[in-house]
LOKOLPA-806966 format. One record per residue (C-alpha): x, z negated, y negated; residue number from 1. Coordinates in Angstrom, 2 decimals, always signed. Example, Ala and Ser with C-alpha at 12.3 -4.5 7.8 and 13.67 -1.06 7.14 Angstrom:
! residues 2
{x = +12.30 z = -7.80 y = +4.50 k = 1}
{x = +13.67 z = -7.14 y = +1.06 k = 2}
//
This chain:
! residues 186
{x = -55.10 z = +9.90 y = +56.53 k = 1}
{x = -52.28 z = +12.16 y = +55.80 k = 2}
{x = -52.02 z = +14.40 y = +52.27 k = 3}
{x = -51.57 z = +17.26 y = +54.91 k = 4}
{x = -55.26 z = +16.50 y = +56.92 k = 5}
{x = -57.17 z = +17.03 y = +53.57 k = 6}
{x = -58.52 z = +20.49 y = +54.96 k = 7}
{x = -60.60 z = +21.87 y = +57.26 k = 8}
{x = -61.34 z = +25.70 y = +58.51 k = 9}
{x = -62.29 z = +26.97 y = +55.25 k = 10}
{x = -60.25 z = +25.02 y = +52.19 k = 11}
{x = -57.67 z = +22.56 y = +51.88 k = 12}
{x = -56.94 z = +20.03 y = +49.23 k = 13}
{x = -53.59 z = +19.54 y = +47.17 k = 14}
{x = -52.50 z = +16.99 y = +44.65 k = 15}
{x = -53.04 z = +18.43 y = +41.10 k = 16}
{x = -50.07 z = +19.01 y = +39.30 k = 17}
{x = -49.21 z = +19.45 y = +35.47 k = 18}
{x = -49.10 z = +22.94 y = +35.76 k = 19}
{x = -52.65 z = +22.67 y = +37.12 k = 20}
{x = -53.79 z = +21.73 y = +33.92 k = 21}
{x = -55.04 z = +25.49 y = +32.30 k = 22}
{x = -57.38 z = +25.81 y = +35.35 k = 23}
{x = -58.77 z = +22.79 y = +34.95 k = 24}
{x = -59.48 z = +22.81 y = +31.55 k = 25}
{x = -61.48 z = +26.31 y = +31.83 k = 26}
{x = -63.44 z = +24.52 y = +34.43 k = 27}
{x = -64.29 z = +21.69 y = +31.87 k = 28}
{x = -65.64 z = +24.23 y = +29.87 k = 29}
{x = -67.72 z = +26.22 y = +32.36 k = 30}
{x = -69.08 z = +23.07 y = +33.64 k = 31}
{x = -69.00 z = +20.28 y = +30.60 k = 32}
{x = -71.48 z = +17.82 y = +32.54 k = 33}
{x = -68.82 z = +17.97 y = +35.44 k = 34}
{x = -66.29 z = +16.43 y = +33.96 k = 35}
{x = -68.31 z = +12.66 y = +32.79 k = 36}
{x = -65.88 z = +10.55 y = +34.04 k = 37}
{x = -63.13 z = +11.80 y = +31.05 k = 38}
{x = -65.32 z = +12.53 y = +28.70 k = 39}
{x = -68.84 z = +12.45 y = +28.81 k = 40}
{x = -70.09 z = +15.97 y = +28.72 k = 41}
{x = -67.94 z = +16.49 y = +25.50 k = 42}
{x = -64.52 z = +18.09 y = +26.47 k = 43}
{x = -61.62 z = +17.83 y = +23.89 k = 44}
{x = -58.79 z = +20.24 y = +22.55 k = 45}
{x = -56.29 z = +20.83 y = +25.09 k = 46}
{x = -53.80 z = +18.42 y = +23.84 k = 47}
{x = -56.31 z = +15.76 y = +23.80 k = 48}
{x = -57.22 z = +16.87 y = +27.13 k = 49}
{x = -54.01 z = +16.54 y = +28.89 k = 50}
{x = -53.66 z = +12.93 y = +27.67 k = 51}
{x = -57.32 z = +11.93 y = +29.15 k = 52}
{x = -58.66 z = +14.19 y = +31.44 k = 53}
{x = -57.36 z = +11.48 y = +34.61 k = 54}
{x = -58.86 z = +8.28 y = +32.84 k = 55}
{x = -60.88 z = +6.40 y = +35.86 k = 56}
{x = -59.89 z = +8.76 y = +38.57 k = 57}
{x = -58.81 z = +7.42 y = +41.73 k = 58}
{x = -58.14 z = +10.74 y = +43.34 k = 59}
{x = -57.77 z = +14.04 y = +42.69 k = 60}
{x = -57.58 z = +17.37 y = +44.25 k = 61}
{x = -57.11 z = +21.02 y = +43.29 k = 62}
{x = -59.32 z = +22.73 y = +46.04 k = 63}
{x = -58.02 z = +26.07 y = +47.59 k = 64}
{x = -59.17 z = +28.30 y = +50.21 k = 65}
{x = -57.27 z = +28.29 y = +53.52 k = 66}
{x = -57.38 z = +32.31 y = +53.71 k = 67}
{x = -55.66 z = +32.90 y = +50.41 k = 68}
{x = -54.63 z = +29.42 y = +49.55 k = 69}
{x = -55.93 z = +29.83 y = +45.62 k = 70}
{x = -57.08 z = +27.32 y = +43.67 k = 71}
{x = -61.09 z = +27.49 y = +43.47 k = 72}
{x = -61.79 z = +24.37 y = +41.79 k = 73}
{x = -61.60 z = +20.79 y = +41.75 k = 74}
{x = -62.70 z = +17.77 y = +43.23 k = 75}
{x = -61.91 z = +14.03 y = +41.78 k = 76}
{x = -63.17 z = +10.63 y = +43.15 k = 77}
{x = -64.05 z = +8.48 y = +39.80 k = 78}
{x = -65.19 z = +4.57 y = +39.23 k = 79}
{x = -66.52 z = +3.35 y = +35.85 k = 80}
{x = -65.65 z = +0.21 y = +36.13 k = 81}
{x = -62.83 z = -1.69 y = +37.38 k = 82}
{x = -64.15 z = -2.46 y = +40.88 k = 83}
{x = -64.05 z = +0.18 y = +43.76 k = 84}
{x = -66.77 z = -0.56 y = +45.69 k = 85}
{x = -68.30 z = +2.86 y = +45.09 k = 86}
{x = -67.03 z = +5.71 y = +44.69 k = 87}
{x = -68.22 z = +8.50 y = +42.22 k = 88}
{x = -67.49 z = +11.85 y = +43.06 k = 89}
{x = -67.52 z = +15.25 y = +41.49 k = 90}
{x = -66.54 z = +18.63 y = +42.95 k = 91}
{x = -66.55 z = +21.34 y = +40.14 k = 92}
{x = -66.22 z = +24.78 y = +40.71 k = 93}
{x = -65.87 z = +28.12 y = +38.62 k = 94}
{x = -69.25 z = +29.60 y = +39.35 k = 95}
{x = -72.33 z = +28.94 y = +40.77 k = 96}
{x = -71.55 z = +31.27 y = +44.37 k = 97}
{x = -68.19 z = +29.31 y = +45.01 k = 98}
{x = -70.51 z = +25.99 y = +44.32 k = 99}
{x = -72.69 z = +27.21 y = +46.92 k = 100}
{x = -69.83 z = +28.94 y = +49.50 k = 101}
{x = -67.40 z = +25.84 y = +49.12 k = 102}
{x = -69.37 z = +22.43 y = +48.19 k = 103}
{x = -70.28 z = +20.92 y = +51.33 k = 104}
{x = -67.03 z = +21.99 y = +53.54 k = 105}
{x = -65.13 z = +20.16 y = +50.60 k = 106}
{x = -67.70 z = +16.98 y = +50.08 k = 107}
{x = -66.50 z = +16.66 y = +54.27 k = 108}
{x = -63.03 z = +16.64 y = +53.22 k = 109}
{x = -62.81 z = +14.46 y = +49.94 k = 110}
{x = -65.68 z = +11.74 y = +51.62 k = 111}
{x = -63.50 z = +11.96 y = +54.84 k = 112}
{x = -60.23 z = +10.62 y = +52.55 k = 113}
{x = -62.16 z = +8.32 y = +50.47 k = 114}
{x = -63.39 z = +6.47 y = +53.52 k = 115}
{x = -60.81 z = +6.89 y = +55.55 k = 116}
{x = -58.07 z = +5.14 y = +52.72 k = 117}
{x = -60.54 z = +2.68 y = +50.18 k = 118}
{x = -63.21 z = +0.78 y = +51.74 k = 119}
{x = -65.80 z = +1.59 y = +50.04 k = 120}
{x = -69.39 z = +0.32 y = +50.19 k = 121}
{x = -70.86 z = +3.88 y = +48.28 k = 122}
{x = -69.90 z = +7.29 y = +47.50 k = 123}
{x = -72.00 z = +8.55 y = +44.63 k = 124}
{x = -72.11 z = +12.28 y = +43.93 k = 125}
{x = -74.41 z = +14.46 y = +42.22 k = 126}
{x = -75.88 z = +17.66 y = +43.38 k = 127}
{x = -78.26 z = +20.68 y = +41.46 k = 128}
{x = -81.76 z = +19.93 y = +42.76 k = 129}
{x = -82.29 z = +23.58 y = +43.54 k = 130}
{x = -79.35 z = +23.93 y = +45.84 k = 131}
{x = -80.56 z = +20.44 y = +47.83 k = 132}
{x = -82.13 z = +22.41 y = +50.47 k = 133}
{x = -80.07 z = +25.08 y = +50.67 k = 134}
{x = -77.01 z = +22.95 y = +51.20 k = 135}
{x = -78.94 z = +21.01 y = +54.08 k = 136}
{x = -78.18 z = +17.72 y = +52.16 k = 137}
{x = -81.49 z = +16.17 y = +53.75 k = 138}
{x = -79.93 z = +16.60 y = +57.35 k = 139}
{x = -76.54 z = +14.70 y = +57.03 k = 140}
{x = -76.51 z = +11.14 y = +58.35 k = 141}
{x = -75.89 z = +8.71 y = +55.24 k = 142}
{x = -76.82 z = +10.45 y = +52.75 k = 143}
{x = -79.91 z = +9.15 y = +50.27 k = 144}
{x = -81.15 z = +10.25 y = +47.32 k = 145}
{x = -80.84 z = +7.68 y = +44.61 k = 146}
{x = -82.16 z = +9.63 y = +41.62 k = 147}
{x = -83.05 z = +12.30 y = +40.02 k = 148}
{x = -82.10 z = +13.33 y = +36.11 k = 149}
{x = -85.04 z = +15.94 y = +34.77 k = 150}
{x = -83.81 z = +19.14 y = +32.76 k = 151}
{x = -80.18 z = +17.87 y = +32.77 k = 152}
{x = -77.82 z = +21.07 y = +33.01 k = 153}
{x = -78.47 z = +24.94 y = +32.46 k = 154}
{x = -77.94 z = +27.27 y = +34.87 k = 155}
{x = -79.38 z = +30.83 y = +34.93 k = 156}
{x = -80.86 z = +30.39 y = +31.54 k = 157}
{x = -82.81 z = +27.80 y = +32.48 k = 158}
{x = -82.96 z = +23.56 y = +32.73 k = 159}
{x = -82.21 z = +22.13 y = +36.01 k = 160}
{x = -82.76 z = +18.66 y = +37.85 k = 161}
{x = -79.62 z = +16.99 y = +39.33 k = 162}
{x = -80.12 z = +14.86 y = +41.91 k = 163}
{x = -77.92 z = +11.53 y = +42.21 k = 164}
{x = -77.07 z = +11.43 y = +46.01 k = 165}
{x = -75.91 z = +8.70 y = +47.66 k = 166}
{x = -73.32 z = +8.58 y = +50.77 k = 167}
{x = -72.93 z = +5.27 y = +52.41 k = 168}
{x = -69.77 z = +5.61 y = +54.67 k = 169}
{x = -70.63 z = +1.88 y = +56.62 k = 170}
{x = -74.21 z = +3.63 y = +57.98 k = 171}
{x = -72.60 z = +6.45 y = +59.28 k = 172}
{x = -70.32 z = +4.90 y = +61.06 k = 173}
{x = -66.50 z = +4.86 y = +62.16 k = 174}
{x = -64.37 z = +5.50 y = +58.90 k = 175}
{x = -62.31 z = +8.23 y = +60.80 k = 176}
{x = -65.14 z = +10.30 y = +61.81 k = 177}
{x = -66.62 z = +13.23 y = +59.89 k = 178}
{x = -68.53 z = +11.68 y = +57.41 k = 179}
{x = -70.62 z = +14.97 y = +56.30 k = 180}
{x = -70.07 z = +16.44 y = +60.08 k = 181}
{x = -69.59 z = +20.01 y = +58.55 k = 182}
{x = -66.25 z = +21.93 y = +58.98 k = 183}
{x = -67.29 z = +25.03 y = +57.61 k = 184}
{x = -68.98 z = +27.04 y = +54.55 k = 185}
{x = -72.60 z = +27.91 y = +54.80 k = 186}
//
């Protein structure tokens, strides 16, 4: 898979880039729990940041939309350990309507390019437990819930459930295919 295929009809995925690096740093701070795999829901000063912020990532993308090609947020495929077997995964956005608009069109893209260039034997990624439904999670091929962590983020003023889903590329199918078989936003 091509740097150029990582999009479909509603965003598209680029390479982060140094200059990157403001945006993503506000999103650490909006969403602290997003950002585990540098630094464990506790985000550093900037400086600090720049130097860590890509510790265990195996790939990472500044996600835009395709109509006005801005950056909306981020999505990063992580392992914490030194064997890639699976696949962590977190896609962090700015708010909580662009999480709901944009997630699953770019969980299609970013699974798509994990499967299509590691061979991977999971794809771990973890989801609010009060948008499950709404983002028709139960009704992709593949996916399993593997767990659920009680009272683990706020989000309205309240504590939420996150739900640890599990994508297993091998059960779906052909690597090449559509792993989450959704092109567009909800």
């Amino acid at each position: 898979m091509k740097i150029g295929e990582l999009e479909n009809n509603v965003i598209r995925f680029r390479a982060t880039e140094a200059s990157d690096l403001p945006m993503i740093y506000y999103l650490a701070h909006v969403n602290p729990w997003s950002f585990r795999w540098a630094f464990r829901d506790v985000v550093p000063q900037f400086d600090r940041f720049q130097q860590t912020v890509w510790y265990r990532s195996i790939c990472r993308f500044v996600v835009e939309t395709r109509e006005s090609c801005s950056p909306i947020g981020l999505a990063v495929g992580w392992t914490d350990s030194g064997m890639r077997d699976s696949v962590k995964l977190d896609i962090v956005y700015s708010d909580e309507e662009r999480y709901r608009r944009f997630w699953r069109p770019a969980a299609d893209v970013i699974t798509r390019y994990i499967s299509s260039v590691l061979d991977v034997h999971k794809i771990i990624f973890e989801v609010p437990a009060c948008l499950f439904a709404e983002l028709e999670l139960s009704t992709i091929t593949g996916i399993s819930v593997e767990g659920r962590m009680s009272e683990y983020f706020r989000l309205g003023g309240r504590y939420e459930d996150m739900l640890i889903l599990r994508y297993d590329p091998k059960r779906h199918g052909d690597r090449d295919s559509r792993p989450l078989g959704q092109g567009s936003a909800s």
